[in-house]
N, C-alpha and C positions, 0 to 999 in steps of 0.2 A: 504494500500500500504506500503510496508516496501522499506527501506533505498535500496535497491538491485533492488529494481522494479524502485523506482523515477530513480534511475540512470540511467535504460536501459528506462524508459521514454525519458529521455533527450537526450541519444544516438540517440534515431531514431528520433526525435525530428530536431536534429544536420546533420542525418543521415550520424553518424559518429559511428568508430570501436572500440571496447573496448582497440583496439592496438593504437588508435589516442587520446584517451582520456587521457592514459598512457604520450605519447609526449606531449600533451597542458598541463598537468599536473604536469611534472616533475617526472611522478612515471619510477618505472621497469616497463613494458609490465605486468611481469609476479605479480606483486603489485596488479593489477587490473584486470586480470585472474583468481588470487586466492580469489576475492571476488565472484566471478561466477560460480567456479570448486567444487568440492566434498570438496573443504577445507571449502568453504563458509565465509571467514573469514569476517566479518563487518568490513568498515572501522572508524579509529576513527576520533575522531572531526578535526584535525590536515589536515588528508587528505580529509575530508568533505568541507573544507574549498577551500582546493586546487582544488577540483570537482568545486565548486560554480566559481571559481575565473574562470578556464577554459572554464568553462559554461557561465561566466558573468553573475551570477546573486547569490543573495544575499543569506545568509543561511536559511532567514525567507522564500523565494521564493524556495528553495530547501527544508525544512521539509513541508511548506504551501500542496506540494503535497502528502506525507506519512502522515497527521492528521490534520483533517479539522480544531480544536483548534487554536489557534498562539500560537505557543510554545516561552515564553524568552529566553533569550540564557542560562539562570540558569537551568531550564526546562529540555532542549536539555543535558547540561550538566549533570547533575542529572540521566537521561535516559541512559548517556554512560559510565558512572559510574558502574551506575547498573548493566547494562549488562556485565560488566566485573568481576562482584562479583561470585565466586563459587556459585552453585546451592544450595550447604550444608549449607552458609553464610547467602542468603538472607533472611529467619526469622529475622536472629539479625539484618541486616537492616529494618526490615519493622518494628519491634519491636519498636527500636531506634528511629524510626517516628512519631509511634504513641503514645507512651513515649514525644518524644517533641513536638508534636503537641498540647496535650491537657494541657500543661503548659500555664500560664496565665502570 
């Protein structure tokens, strides 16, 4: 389940609109249409937060759905990080990982 699916989990869930989600949330309408629409844009941690808050329920309880794991909030971070790294980039991050990983 990815980050876009838990959400419209919790929409119907609510059985609420992606235009009412926007209101309980603080976003533009269009903030939260654009993670839905051909732009597809993920939301970051910031507004994950603000989904959880409107949702009433906690961040662990919002990724708990998108990865059976329990993700710490380092984790989660880590992941949105990543995904915001150019495509041409993430070798030198995966590199840089595995470089500090096998240090003792």
């Amino acid at each position: 389940m990815t980050i876009h699916d838990r959400i419209e989990e919790l929409l119907a869930k609510k059985n609420w609109t992606k235009y009412k989600l926007a209101k309980m949330a603080g976003f533009y309408p269009t903030t939260v249409y654009d993670w839905f629409n051909e732009k597809h844009y993920t939301p970051d941690r910031n507004s994950i937060e603000l989904v959880c808050a409107a949702f009433d329920i906690s961040l662990s309880e919002f990724y708990s759905g998108i990865d059976e794991d329990e993700l710490d909030e380092e984790q989660i971070l880590l992941l949105e990080l990543f995904s915001k790294v150019p495509a041409d980039k993430k070798k030198i991050v995966f590199d840089l990982l595995r470089t500090l990983s096998d240090e003792k």
